[in-house]
N, C-alpha and C positions, 0 to 999 in steps of 0.2 A: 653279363648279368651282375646286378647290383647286390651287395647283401643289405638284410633287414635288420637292424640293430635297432634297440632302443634308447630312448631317450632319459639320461639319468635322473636329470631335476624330476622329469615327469611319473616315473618310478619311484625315486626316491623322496615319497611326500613328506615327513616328518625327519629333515636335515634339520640339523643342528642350528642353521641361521633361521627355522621356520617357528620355532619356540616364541610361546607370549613372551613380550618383555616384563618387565618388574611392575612398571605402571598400569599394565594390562590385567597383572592379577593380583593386585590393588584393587583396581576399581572390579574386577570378581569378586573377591572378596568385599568388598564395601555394598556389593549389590545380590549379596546370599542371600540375607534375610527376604528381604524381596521376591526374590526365587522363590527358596522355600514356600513363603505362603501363599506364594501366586499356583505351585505345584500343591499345593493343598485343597486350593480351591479347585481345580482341577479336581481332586480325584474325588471329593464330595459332588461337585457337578458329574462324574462317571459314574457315583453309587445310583443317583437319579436317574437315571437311564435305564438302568436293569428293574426296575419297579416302578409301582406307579407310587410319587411320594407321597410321602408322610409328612406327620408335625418334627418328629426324628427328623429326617430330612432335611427340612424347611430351615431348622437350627442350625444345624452341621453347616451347612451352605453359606445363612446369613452367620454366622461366627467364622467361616473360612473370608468373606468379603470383606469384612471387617477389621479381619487380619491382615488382609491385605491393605486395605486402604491406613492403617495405623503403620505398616513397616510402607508405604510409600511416603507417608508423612515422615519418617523417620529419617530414613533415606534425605527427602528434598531438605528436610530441616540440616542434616549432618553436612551436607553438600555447600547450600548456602552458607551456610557458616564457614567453611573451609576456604570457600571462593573469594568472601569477604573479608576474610580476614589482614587489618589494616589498609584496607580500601579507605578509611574515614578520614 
């Protein structure tokens, strides 16, 4: 009869070599703002669900999308700039 042992890596999910690296949360960090209003917009699209909307509503939503589409502009603007820098 064989014994049943487990498998360590596969237990042990959060080892020490499994950690983001430094440039991994960098670009976390550099992609928050983003998050954030993209989770905004979100949770004003989940107020709409529970009722039937409003002008209330209609606001919150179109200023969450808005929000959004200015931190993705921010974001691509901060990016390209970074990428380019002394490409010239």
């Amino acid at each position: 009869m064989s014994p049943i042992v487990t498998v360590q890596d596969v237990v042990t999910a959060f080892a020490d070599w499994i950690e983001p690296t430094h440039a991994e949360l960098d670009a976390i960090e550099l992609e928050s703002p983003l998050i954030l209003a993209e989770v905004d917009l979100l949770d004003a699209q989940i107020i709409t669900l529970d009722h039937a909307p409003n002008e209330l509503d209609a606001r919150r939503v179109r200023r969450a999308r808005n929000k959004v589409l200015a931190a993705r502009r921010d974001l691509l603007n901060r990016t390209a700039n970074g990428t380019a820098g002394g490409a010239a």
